[in-house]
N, C-alpha and C positions, 0 to 999 in steps of 0.2 A: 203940246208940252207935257201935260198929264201923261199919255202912254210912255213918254221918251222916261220921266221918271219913274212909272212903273219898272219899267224895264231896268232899269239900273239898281232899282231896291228887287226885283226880283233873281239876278243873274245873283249876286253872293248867297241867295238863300237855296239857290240852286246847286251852286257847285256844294252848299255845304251837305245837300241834299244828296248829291253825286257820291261825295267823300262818304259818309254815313254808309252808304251803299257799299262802297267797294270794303272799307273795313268789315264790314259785316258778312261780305262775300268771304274773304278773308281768314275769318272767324271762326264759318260753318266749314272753311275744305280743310282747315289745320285745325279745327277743334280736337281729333282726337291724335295729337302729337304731343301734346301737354304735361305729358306722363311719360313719353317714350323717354326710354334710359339711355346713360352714355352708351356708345360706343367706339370700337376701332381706334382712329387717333383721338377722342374724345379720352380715352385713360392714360394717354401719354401726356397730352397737352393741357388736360384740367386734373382727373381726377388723383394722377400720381405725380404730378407738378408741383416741386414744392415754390419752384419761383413764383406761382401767383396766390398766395397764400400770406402775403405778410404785403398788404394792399400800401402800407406806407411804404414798403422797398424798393423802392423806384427803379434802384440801381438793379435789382435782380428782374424785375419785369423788363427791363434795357435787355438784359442780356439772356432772356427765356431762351434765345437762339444764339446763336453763335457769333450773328449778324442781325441788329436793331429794326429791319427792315418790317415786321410785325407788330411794333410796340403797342401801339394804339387796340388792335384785337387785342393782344397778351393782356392791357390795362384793362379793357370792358371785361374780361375773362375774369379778373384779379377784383373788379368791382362785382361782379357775381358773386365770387365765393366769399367774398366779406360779408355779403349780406345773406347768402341763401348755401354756402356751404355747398354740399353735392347733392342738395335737392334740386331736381331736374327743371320744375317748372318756372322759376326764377331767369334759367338761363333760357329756354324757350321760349317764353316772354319776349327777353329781349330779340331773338331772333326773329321774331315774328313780325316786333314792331319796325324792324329794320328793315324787313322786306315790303311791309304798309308801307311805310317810307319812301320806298324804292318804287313805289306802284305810282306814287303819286309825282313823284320826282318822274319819271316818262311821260307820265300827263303833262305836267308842266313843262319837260322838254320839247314835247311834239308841238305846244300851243305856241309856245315862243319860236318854234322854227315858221312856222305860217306868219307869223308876226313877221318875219326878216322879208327886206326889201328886194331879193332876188327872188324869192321864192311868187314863181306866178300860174302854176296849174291851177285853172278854176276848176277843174272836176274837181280836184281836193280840197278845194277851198270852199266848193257847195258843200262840204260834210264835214270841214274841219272840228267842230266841236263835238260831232259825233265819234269820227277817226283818231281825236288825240283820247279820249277817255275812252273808246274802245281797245284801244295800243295797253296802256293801264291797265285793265281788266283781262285781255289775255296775257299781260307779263304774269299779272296775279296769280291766275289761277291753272299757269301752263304746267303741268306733270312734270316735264324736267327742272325746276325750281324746286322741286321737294328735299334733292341733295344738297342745297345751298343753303334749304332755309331748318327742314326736319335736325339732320345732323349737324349736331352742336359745332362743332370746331368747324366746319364749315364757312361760319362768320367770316372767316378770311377771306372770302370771295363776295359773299353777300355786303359786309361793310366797308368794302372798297371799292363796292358797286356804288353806295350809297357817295362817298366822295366823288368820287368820279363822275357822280350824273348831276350831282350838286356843282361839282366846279364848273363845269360845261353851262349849267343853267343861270348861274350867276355871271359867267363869264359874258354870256348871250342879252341876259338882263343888260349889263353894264355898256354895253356896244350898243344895242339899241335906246338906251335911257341915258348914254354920256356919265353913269352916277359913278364916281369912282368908288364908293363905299363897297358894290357889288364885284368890285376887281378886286377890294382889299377880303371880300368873302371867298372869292374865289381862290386866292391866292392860299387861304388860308386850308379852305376844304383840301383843296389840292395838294398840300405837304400833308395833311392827316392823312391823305388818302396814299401816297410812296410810304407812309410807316402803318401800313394798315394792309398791303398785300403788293408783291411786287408786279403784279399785273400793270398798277395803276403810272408805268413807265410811259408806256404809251398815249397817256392824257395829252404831252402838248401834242402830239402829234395828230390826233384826233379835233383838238381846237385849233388846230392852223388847217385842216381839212375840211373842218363848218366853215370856218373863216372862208377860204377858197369856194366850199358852194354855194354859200346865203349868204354873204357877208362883204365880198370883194367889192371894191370901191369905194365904203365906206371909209371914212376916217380911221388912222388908226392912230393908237397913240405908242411912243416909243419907248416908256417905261415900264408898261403891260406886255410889250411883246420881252424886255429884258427878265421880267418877272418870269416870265412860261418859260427860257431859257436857265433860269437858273434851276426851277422848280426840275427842268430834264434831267438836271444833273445830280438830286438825290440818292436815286440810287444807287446807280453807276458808283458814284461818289462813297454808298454803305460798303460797295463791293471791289471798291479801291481801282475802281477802273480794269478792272485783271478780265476782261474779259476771255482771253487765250485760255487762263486756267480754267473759266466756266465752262468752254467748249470743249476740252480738253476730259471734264469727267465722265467716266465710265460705269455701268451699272450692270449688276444683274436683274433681269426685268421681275418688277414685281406682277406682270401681266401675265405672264407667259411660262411654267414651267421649263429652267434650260436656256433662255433667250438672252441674249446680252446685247447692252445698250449701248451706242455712244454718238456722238454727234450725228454720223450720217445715215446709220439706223433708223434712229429717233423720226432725224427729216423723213425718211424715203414713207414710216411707219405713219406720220402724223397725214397722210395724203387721205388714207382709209379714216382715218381717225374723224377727220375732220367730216366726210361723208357721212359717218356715221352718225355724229354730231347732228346734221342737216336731216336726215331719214329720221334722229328720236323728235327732233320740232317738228318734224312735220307728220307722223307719226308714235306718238310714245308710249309704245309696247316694249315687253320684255324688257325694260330697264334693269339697271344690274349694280348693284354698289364694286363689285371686284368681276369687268371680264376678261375671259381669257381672249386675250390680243397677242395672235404672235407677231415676231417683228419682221417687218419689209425688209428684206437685202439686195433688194436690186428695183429701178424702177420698172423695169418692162415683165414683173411677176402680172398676172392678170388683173386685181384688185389696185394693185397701187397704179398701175397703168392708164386705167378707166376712171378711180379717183380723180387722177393726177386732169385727165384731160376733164372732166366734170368742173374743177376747180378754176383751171385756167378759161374753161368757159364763161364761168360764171364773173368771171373779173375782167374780160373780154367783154364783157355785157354790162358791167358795173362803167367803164368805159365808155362805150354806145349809147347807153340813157343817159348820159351825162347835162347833154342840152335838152331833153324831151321830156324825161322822167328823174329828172332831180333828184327826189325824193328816194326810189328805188335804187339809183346809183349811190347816194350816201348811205342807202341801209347795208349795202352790199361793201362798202370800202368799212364801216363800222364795225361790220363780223368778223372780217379778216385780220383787220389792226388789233382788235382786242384780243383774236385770239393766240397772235401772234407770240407772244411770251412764251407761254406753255405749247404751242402747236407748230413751234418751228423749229430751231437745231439745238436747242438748251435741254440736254439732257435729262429726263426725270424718269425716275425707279419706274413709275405707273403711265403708262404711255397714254392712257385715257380714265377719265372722272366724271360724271356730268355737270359736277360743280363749276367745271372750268369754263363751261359756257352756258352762264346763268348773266356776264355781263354781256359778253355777244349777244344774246339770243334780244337785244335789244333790235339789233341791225336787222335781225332774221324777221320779226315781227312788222319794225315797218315796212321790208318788202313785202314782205305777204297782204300785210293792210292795205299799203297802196293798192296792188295788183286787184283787189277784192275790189276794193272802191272804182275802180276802172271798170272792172266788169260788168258789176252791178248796178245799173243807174236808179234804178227805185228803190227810195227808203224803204219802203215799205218791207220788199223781199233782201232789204239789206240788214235791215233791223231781224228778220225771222232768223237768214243766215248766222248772222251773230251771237244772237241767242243761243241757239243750237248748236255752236262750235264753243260756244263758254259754256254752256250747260255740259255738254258730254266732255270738254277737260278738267271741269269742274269734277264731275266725277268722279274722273280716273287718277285725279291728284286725290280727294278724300281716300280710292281703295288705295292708291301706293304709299300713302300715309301709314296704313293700318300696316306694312312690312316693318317699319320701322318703330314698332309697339315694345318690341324688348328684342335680348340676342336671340331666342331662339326662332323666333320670326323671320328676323333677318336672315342670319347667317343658313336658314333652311333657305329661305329662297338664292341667296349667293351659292350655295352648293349645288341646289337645284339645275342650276344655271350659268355654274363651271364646277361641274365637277372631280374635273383633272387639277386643279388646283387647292395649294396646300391650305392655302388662309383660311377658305372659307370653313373649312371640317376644323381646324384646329380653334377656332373660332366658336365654330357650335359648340364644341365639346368642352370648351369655358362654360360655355351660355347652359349647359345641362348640367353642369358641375354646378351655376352658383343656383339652379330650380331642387338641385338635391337628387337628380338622378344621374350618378354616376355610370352605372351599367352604359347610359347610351351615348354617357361622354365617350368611356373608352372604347367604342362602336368608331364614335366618328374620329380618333387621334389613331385606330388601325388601319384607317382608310389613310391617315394624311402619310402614315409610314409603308405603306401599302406603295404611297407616290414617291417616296423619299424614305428608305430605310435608315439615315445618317441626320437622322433630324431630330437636334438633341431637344428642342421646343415642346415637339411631341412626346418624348420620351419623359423628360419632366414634368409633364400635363397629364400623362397617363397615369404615372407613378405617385401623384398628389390624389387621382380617383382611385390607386388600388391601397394608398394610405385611408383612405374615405371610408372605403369598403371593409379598413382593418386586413386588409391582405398584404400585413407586413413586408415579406420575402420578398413578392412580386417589385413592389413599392420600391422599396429596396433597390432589387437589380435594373430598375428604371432612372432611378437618380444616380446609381452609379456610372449606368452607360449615359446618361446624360451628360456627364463632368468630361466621362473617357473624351467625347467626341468634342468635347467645350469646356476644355478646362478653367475658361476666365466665366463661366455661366454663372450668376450671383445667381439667379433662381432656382437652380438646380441643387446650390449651397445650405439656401436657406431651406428647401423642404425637404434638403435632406436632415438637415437640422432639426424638423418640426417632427421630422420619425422618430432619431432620437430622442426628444423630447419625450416623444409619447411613450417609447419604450423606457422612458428615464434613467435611460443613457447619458445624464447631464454632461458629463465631459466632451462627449463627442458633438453633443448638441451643441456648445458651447465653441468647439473647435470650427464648426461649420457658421455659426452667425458670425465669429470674429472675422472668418474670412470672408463669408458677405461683406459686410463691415469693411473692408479691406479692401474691397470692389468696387465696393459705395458707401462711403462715408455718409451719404444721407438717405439711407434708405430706411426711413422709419420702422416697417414690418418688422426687419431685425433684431433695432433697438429694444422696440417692445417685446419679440418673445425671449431674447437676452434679458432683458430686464425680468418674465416672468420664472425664469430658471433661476436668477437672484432669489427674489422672492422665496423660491420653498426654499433654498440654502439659506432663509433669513438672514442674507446680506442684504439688507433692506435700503442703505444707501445706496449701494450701486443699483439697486432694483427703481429707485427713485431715480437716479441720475439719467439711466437707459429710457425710463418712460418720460423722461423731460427732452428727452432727444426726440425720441419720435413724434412727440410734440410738437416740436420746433419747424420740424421739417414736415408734419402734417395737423396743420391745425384742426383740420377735421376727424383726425383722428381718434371715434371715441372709446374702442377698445382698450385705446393708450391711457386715456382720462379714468376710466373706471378702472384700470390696474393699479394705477400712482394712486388714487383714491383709495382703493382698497389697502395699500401700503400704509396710507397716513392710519387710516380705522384701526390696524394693528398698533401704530404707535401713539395713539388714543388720542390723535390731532385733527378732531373731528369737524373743526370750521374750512380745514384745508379738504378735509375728504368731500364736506356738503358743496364745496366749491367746485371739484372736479365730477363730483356725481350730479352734479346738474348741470354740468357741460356735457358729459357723456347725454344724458337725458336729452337735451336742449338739440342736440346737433343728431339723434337715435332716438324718435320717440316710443319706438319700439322696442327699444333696447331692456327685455326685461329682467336681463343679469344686473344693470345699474342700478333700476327700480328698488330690487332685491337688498343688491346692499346697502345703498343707500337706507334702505329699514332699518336697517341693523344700527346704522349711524344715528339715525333719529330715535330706536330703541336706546340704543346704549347716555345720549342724553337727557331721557325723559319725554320727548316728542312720540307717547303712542299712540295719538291717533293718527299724525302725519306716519308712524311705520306702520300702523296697521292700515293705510290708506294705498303704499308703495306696496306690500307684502301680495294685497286683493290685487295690484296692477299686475306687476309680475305675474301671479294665477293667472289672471286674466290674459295676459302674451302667452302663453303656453308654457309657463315653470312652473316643476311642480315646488312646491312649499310643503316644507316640513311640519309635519300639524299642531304637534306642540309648542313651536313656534307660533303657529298661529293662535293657538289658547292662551297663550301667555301673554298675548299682545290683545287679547279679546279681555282677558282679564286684567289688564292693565288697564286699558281703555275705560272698562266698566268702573271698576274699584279706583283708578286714578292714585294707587298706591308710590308710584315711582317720584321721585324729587329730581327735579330740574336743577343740573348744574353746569 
């Protein structure tokens, strides 16, 4: 009796001993992600977003997209920037703990499939508490997870992983405990998870397939099977049923220079794709955030043909093990269904991601595992195995972490690694623009023109480094063959705007932000250097009303906060300026133009030690400070001469 209780007081202290582990496994291979900066669709979907910015507006987080089918990421997105603004490590965080989440969530999926009364291989069943937390610990720390979990907007894959393995385990709870509480859990993960990424279509169809292999002949009950039907129809139901028109759309391929998409491309395309898919799990080298994939037009081309018949074998075989190997036939029906969405006839711009099978690669892992545990009959050389294949993915996820450190990391290795492609070079050549070295921006935007000489993208990108570099003219006939080629280009508008500005050419400056403005009604950038062309015309109300716009539309905005600040200091309304100069501050702690004036603020009411304290900050960020300004505030300080009013 003694040992039977030991044993029951030791197993939870175990697993918590297990969990401690795998987080902390975790910990050490995305330690150095924590700092990595937005990129790619990360400035579309957070940083220049103004829908998730105002966290109480439900209704604009509803409609981030066109169609509600996201809400749930768009909301965790929107609960970010409320509290951490576009400080990175906040939203990292959560992705992190998402995929801890997820690590453990396959733990407890694999444990609870051994549990089901169909399931009866003793080989796996001798190692089962070893196999299901080894399953766990390779999702964790597989390389190709780095794109789901590193890159921010990514969450769309990663947090509909997290429903989707959650409804399934609840679902599986509740069938073998009769508890209906675990169906009303499921039910619920499960509609989070259809407004959280439209992958998660496929959930019932996945639970009526556990059903079919572990589960047949149990009881069922007929209000839970009504539930998983209704739950099918979410989607569908966001997308109005139109499936004809989803099939129906057309792309130019963002994979491929020149390649055009459309439904039976896509298909013939995704044969290779899916190979490929199969070769980075089982291999994950040369990963690549943008490859160049060009599109299949026919199946008997050599690659789609050998795919194709790879494929059909392996579901041929998914098939075969049905009655012998269970397990390995569900990992194999798992890969396919999930990946089914995005890897079948539904058109999309980018023919291949590795994000997109970060929820597959579940199915991939138990086949592998079983097959491993077949092999291997002794712990012993099973435990080594193991080891050794987490240790070295372990690895290779910390160094492909380290690509994703800032853009010019990245985007060198994307170019590295397609370099007939436009994105990657237009891309870098951001990523040098915001390090301060233009020279090698406009390096890499004559290569993306090099590839496409009618690319107003580039043309506007270059033209912003030859404004950089004060090579006016250049600048110039850059933004103008910009607009030639794209005459509705708001960003072509606005920096051409930002020339004349500089030239203070006000009028023409002013002609180009209104027609930004015009383009986009909320494009903050605008409002504010409109608003700063007010300002020296010391129309100061409109200079206020401009910087209250770009406000509106980017709360993060602190440039915008210490301009409307600086407007109020003129208008000697110095509680509203300290208000927005510690916004700027608060949200830019480096920000040492705000620092700056703000002194001025706290100078001009008597506050000199708090400006003489702002003045040394400033210095200290790298501005220079006028010295008499500084003696006068040293003298202030000292003698306490000034009256508080």
């Amino acid at each position: 009796m003694s040992l039977i209780i030991d044993r029951i007081m030791v197993l939870p202290t175990l697993r918590i001993l297990k969990s401690f582990v795998l987080v902390s496994l975790g910990l050490l291979i995305y330690s150095n992600t924590f700092d990595s900066s937005f990129h790619f669709d990360d400035i579309y979907f957070i940083v220049r977003n103004p829908d998730i910015k105002h966290l109480s507006n439900i209704q604009a987080i509803w409609n981030a997209l066109s169609l509600p089918s996201r809400f749930v990421t768009f909301f965790s997105f929107a609960v970010n920037y409320h509290f951490h603004h576009l400080n990175v490590f906040g939203y990292h965080v959560v992705n992190f703990l998402i995929h801890i989440i997820n690590a453990h969530l396959v733990w407890w999926f694999v444990t609870l499939t051994f549990e089901t009364p169909k399931f009866r291989d003793e080989i796996i069943l001798e190692h089962k508490e070893l196999m299901a937390y080894s399953m766990a610990v390779l999702f964790l720390v597989h390389p190709v997870q780095t794109q789901a979990v590193t890159y921010i907007t990514q969450r769309f894959a990663s947090l509909a992983t997290l429903f989707y393995l959650l409804t399934c385990c609840l679902y599986i709870k509740g069938r073998l405990s009769a508890n209906k509480a675990f169906y009303g859990g499921a039910l619920m993960a499960a509609t989070l998870g259809m407004f959280s990424k439209e992958i998660t279509i496929t959930l019932p169809v996945m639970i009526f397939l556990f059903d079919f292999f572990f589960l047949a002949g149990q009881k069922k009950m007929k209000y839970v099977w009504i539930a998983v039907a209704v739950v099918a129809l979410i989607i569908p139901a966001i997308y109005s049923f139109n499936f004809k028109n989803i099939l129906a759309i057309e792309h130019s391929s963002g994979s491929h220079p020149g390649d055009f998409i459309n439904s039976r491309s896509y298909f013939l395309t995704q044969f290779s794709v899916i190979t490929t898919y199969i070769r980075l799990l089982f291999l994950p080298v040369q990963q690549n955030l943008l490859y160049d994939y060009p599109i299949s037009s026919s199946l008997f081309e050599i690659t789609t043909f050998f795919s194709f018949l790879l494929l059909l074998s392996l579901l041929l075989l998914a098939v075969f093990l049905f009655k012998r190997h269970r397990l390995i036939s569900f990992g194999i029906f798992w890969f396919f269904v999930t990946l089914c969405v995005e890897s079948t006839v539904i058109p999309i711009r980018h023919v291949i991601f590795e994000h997109r099978v970060y929820l597959p690669s579940f199915g991939f892992l138990l086949v592998i595992s079983s097959g491993i545990y077949y092999l291997i009959d002794d712990k012993k050389s099973l435990a080594i195995a193991l080891i050794g294949v987490i240790g070295l993915l372990s690895l290779m996820t910390f160094q492909r972490n380290k690509v994703w450190k800032d853009g010019i990391s990245l985007w060198s290795d994307v170019a590295k690694k397609s370099p007939y492609m436009l994105r990657p070079h237009l891309n870098l050549g951001v990523a040098y623009m915001e390090s301060g070295e233009a020279e090698k921006a406009i390096e890499q935007y004559n290569k993306a023109l090099d590839i496409d000489s009618e690319y107003a993208e580039a043309y506007n990108n270059r033209g912003v480094a030859y404004l950089r570099m004060e090579k006016y003219e250049e600048a110039l006939d850059d933004f103008n063959q910009a607009i030639r080629l794209n005459p509705t280009y708001l960003n072509a508008f606005h920096s051409r705007g930002a020339l004349f500005n500089k030239l203070r050419m006000f009028d023409l400056a002013l002609a180009d932000y209104n027609k930004a403005i015009e383009l986009n009604p909320g494009h903050p950038e605008s409002f504010n250097d409109r608003g700063s062309i007010y300002y020296h015309r010391q129309e100061y109300e409109k200079a206020i009303s401009d910087f209250t716009k770009a406000i509106f539309y980017d709360q993060g905005y602190a440039a915008a906060y210490n301009n409307r600040a600086s407007v109020y200091n003129l208008l000697e309304k110095y509680d509203l300026a300290l208000v927005d100069f510690n916004k700027a501050i608060d949200i830019r702690k480096d920000f040492a133009e705000a620092y700056y004036n703000r002194s001025f603020t706290y100078y001009s009411i008597g506050k000199n030690e708090k400006a003489l304290a702002d003045a040394y900050k400033a210095q200290k960020l790298g501005m220079s400070i006028d010295l008499r300004y500084m003696q006068q505030l040293q003298d202030g300080v000292k003698n306490r001469e000034r009256v508080v009013f």
